[in-house]
C-alpha positions in Angstrom: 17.2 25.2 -4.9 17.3 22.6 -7.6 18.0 19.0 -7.2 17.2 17.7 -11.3 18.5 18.8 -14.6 16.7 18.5 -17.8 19.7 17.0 -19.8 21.4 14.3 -18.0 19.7 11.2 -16.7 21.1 9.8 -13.1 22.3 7.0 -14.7 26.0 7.6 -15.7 27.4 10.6 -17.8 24.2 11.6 -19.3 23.4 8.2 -20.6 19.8 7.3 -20.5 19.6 3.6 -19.8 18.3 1.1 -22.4 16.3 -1.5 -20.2 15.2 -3.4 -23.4 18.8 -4.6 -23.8 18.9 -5.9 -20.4 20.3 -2.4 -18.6 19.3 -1.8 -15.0 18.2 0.9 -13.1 20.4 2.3 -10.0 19.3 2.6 -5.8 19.2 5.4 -4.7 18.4 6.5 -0.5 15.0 8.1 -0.9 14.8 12.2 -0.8 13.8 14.6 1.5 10.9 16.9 1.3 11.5 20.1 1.4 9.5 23.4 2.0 10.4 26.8 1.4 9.5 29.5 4.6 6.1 30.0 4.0 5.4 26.4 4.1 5.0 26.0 0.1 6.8 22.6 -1.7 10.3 22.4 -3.1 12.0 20.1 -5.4 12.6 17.1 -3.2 16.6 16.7 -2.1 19.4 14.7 -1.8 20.1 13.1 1.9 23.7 14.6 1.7 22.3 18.1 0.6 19.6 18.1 3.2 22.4 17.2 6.0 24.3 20.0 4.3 21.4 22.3 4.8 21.0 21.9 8.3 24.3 21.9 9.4 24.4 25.2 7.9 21.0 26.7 9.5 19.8 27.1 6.7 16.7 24.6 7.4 15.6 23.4 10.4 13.0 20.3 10.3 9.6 20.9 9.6 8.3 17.2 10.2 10.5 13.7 11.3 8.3 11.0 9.8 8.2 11.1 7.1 11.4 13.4 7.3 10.9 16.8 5.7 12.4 20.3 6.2 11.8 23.6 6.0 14.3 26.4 4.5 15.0 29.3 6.5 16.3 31.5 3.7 14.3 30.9 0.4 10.9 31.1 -1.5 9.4 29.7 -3.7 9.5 32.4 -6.0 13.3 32.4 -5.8 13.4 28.8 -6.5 13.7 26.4 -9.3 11.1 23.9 -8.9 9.9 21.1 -11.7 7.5 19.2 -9.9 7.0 15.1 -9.4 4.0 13.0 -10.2 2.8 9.9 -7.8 1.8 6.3 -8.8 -0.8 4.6 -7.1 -1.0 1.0 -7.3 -4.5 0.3 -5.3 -4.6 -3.0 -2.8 -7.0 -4.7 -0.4 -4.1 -4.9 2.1 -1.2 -2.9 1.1 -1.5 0.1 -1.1 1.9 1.7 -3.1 2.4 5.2 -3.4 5.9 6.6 -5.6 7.1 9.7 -6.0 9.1 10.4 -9.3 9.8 12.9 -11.4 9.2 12.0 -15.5 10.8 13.2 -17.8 10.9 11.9 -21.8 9.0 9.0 -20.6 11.7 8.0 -17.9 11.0 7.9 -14.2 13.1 8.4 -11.8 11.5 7.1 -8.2 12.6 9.8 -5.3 10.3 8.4 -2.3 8.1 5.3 -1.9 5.5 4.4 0.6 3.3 1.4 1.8 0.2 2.0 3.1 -1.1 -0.9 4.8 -4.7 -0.6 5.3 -7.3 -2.0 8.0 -10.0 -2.5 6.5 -10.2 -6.4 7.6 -10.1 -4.8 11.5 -12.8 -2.4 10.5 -15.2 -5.1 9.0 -14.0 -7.6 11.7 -15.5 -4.5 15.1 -18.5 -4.1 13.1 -19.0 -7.6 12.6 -18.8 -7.8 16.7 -20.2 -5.1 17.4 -23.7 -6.2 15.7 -23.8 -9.4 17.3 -23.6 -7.3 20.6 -26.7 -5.6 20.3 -28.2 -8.6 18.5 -27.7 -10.5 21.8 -29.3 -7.3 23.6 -32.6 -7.4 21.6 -32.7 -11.1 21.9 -31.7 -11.0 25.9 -34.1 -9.7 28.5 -32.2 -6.5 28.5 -32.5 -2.7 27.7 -34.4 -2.5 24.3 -32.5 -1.2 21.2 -34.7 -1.1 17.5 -33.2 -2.3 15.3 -31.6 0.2 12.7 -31.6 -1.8 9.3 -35.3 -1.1 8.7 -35.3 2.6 8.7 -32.5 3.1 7.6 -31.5 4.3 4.0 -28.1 4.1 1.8 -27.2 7.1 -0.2 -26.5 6.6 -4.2 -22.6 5.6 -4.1 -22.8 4.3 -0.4 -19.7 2.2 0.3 -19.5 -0.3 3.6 -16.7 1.2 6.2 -14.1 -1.1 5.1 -14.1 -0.1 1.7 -14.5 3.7 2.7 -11.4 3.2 5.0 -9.3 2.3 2.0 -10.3 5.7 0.3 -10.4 7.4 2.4 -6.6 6.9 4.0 -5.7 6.9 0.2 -7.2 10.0 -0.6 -5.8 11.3 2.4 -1.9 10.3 1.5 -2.1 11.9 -1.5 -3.0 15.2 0.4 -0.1 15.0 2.3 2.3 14.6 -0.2 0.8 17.4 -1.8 1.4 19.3 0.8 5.2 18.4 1.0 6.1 17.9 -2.9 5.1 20.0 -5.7 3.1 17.0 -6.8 1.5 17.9 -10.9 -0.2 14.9 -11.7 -1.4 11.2 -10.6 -1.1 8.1 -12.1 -3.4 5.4 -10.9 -4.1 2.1 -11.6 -8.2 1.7 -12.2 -8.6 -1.8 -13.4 -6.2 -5.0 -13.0 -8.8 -7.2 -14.7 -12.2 -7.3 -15.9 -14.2 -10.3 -13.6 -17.1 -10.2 -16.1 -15.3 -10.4 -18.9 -13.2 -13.1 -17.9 -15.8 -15.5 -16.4 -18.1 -14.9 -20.0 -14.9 -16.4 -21.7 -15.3 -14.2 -24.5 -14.6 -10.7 -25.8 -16.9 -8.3 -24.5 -17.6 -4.6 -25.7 -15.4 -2.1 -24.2 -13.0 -4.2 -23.1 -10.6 -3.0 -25.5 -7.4 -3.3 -23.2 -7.1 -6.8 -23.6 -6.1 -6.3 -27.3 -3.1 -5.8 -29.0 0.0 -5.3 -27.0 -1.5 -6.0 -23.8 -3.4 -9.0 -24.6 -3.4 -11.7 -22.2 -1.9 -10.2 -19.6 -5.3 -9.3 -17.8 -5.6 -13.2 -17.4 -2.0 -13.6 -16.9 -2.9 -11.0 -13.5 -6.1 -12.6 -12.7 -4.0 -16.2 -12.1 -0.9 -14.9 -10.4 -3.5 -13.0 -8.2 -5.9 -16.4 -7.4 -3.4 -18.8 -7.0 -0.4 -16.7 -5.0 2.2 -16.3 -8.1 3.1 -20.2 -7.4 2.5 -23.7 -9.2 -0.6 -25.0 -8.2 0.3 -28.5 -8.5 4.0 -28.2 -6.8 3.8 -24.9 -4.7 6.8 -23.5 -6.6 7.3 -19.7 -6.3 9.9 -17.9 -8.4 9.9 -19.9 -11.4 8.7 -19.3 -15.1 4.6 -20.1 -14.6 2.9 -21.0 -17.5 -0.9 -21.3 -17.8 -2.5 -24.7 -17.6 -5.9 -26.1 -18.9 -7.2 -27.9 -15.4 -9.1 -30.0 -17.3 -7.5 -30.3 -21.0 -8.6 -28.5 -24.0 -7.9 -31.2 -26.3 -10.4 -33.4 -24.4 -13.1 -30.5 -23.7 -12.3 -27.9 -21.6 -13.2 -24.7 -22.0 -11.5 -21.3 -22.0 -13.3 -19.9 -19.2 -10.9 -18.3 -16.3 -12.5 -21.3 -13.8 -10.4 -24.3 -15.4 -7.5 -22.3 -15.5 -4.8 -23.2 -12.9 -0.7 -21.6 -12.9 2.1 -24.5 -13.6 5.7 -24.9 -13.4 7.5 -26.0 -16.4 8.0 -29.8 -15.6 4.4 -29.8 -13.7 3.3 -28.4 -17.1 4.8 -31.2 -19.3 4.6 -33.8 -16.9 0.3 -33.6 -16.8 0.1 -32.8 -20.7 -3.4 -33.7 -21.1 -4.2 -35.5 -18.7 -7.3 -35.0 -16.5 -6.5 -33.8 -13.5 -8.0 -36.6 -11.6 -5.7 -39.1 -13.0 -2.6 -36.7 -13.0 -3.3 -36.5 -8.7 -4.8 -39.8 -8.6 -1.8 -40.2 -5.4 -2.9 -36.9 -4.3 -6.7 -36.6 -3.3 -5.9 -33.8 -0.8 -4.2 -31.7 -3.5 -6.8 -32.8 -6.2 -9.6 -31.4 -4.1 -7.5 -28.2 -3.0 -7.3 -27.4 -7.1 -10.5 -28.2 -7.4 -12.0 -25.8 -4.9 -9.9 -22.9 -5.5 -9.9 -22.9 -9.2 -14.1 -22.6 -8.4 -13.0 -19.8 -5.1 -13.7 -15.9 -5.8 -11.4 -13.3 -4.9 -12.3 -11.3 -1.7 -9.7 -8.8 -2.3 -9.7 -8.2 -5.8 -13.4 -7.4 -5.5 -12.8 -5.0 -2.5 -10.5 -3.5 -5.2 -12.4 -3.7 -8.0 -15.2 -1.8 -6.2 -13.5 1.2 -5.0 -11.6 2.1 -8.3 -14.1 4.4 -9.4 -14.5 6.3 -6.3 -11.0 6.6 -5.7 -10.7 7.7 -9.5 -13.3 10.4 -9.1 -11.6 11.4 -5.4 -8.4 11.8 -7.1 -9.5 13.1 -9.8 -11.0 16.0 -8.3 -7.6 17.2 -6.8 -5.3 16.6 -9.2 -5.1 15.4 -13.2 -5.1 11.8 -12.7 -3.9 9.0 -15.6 -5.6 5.7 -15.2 -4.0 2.7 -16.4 -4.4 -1.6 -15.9 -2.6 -4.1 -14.0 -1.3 -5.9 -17.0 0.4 -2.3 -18.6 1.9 -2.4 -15.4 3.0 -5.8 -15.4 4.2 -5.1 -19.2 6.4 -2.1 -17.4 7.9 -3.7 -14.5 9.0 -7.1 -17.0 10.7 -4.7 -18.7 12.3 -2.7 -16.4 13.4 -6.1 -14.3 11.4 -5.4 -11.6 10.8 -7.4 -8.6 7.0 -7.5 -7.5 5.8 -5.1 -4.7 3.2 -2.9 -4.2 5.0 0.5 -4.6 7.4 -0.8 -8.0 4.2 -1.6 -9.5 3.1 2.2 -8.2 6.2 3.3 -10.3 5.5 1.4 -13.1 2.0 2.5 -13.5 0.8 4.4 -17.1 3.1 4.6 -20.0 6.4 5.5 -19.8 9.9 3.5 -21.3 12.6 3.5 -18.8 12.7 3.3 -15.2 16.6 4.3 -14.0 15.9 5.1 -10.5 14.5 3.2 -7.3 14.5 3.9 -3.6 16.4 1.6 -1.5 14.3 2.0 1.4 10.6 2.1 1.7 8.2 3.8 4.1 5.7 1.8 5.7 2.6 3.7 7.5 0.6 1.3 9.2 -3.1 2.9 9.8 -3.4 3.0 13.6 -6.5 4.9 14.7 -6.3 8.2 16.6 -7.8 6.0 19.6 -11.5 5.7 20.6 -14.7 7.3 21.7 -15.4 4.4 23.6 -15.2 4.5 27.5 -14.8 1.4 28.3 -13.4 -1.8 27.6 -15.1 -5.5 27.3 -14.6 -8.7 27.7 -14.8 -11.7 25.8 -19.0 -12.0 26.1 -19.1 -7.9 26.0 -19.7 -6.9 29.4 -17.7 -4.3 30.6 -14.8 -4.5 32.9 -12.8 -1.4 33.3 -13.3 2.6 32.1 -11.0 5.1 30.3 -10.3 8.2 31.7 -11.8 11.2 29.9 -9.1 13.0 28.8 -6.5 11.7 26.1 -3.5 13.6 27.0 -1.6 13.2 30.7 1.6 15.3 31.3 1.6 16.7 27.5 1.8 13.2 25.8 -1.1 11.3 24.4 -1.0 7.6 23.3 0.5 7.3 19.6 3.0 10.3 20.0 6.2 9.4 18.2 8.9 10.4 21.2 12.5 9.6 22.2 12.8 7.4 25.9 16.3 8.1 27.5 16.2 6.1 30.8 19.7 6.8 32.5 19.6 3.6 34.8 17.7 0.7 35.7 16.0 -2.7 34.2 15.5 -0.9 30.9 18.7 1.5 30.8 19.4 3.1 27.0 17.7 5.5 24.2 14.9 4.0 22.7 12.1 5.9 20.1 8.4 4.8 19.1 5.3 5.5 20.0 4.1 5.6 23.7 1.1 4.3 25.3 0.5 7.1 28.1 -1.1 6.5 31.7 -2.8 8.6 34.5 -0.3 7.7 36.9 2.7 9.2 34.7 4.4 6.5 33.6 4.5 5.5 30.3 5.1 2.7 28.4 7.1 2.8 25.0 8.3 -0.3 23.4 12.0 -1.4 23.3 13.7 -4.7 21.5 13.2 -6.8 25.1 9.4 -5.8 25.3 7.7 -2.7 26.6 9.6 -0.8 29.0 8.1 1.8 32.0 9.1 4.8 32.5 8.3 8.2 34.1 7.4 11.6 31.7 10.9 13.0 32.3 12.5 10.7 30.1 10.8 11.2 27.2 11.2 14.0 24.8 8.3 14.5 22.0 9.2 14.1 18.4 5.8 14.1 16.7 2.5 14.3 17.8 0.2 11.1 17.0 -1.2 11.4 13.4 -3.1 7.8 13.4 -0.4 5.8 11.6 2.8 3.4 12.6 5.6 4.2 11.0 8.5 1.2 10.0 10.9 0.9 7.2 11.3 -1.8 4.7 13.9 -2.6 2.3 12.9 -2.5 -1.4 12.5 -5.5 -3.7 16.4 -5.4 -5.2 16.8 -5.0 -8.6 
């Protein structure tokens, strides 16, 4: 089976699209996985062909979310297959994963997915769950030693929150492993160097910020710290140019800390004024500016310290590229790109054209596979009511993706998600008025719980 062809680009005719002279790319419905009989990866498929396929028998599926299937009739040895590569565009919140296929240094995006991490949840528990038994050692209760004195951190020891976002990472690029004939990653290690940015000054090996690329590791830093908006007038989805908070022609420095984003008419409107007589009207604003321009950024440095351990992670698995955040900006500004976690994926690592993007994105939403905990607490974290033991009641265990169809009744109609189960048989799934009750009957099982949440997203349009 063979979905590409080395000679002729998607774009029209054969044509390979010139974005430079202000050509776009095309949307395209993402593909569909596909695995031969013995469970090895295809060349990823057209929606119509896959339809055709199983209309046929010829595939039934092999998994609904996301959607893959499984041929009936061919092997991989019979089969044509040219593999794809995945971009990885790291976040603190969000992180974009593309699959394309390159060829001649044009990409042509075939699925997309957003991984939204929980790392915020994860610190947030542990956070709660030490001032419980901080309260226990200080109450007249059962004793509990503390840990933190005997206790020792391996070389390379990450806190949970940042092992989460490896981890589930790590773990997405398995998968699609499994279900594309993946050959190679392309990651992006560093948006911007902190250090080297705060010492205002070139520092050794810091040689990406030269040449071709050179101030867009500032540029990234800004649109990053201040939310891609003017500082002085909120505007979003304007030209942004840099501004000296505190001029240069009257002193200020260089240094990344008196460096603010402006509009256009904010920009020529302050000219060199200080900033204190430029907001002399505004004092609430003036001392917003002040304290953010001084603010560090949480997430970039939850980013910034997991790059190399999600390099090496990678790395081990698969060849992996590593490129910045401002060669990516540099690609999707010339591909006419909106912004969004799984373009920049796309645009990671050097390439010339993109002439593909997925219409629709996959968002996985980590869930948890539930809890080892028994019970549940209240507010000052007593206990106030037990779990039962087991997970699973009448084959169907909470986080199962199933289909409810509830002939009559308050909540009549065919709904699908994922069902919360109970010991008395009947579950709970949620519909567009609210969660909705109903008995085991009703439901039939479309995949079993795999600790994620799946929705759909429209991408950024061209």
């Amino acid at each position: 089976m063979r979905e590409e062809t080395r000679t002729v680009s998607p774009g029209g005719a054969g044509v390979t699209l010139n974005c430079r002279v202000g050509e776009e790319g095309r949307e395209s419905h993402p593909y569909v996985l596909v695995l031969d009989k013995h469970h090895h990866p295809l060349q990823p498929c057209t929606p119509a062909r896959a339809r055709k396929l199983l209309k046929k028998g010829r595939a039934v599926v092999h998994r609904h979310t996301p959607f893959v299937i499984r041929l009936t009739d061919r092997t991989i040895a019979e089969s044509e297959v040219d593999g794809v590569e995945v971009g990885v565009d790291p976040g603190s919140k969000h992180t974009g994963l593309a699959v394309f296929t390159m060829q001649a240094a044009e990409r042509r995006a075939r699925f997309a997915v957003q991984l939204d991490h929980r790392g915020a949840i994860v610190r947030k528990k542990l956070g709660q769950r030490a001032a419980y038994r901080r309260r226990r050692r200080s109450k007249n209760l059962r004793y509990r030693a503390p840990r933190f004195l005997n206790r020792r951190r391996p070389d390379g020891w990450l806190a949970p929150s940042l092992r989460h976002r490896v981890d589930t990472t790590v773990s997405w690029i398995d998968r699609l492993s499994r279900w594309a004939p993946v050959r190679a990653v392309h990651v992006e290690r560093v948006a911007f160097d902190t250090h080297a940015l705060s010492a205002g000054r070139p520092l050794e090996g810091a040689e990406y910020q030269q040449g071709t690329l050179a101030g867009y590791e500032v540029r990234e830093y800004l649109l990053a710290k201040w939310g891609r908006c003017c500082a002085y007038c909120g505007a979003s989805g304007v030209p942004l140019n840099i501004d000296h908070i505190h001029p240069r022609s009257r002193g200020g420095s260089d240094r990344v800390s008196n460096l603010c984003l402006a509009c256009v008419p904010c920009n020529r409107t302050k000219s060199n004024q200080p900033v204190e007589d430029f907001l002399a009207k505004k004092p609430k604003l003036l001392a917003r500016i002040k304290a953010q321009a001084k603010s560090s950024l949480q997430d970039a440095a939850a980013v910034q310290s997991v790059r190399w351990v999600l390099w090496r992670a990678l790395d081990a698995r698969l060849p992996t590229h590593v490129a910045s955040g401002g060669r990516t900006n540099v690609n999707r500004t010339r591909n006419h790109l909106p912004k969004s976690h799984t373009l920049d994926a796309l645009n990671v690592g050097k390439l010339d054209v993109v002439t593909e993007v997925v219409s629709t994105v996959l968002v996985a939403g980590c869930a948890g596979r539930g809890t080892h905990c028994r019970t549940r607490t209240d507010n000052h974290g007593f206990p106030r009511l037990r779990m039962p033991r087991q997970k699973r009641h009448f084959g169907y265990q909470t986080g199962d993706l199933v289909r409810a169809v509830v002939p009559g009744g308050k909540y009549a109609g065919c709904y699908t998600g994922r069902v919360v189960v109970r010991s008395t048989g009947r579950h709970q799934i949620p519909t567009p008025a609210g969660p909705a009750n109903t008995s085991y009957k009703n439901l039939t099982l479309l995949q079993r719980a795999d600790g994620y949440a799946y929705t759909s997203r429209a991408e950024g349009r061209l």
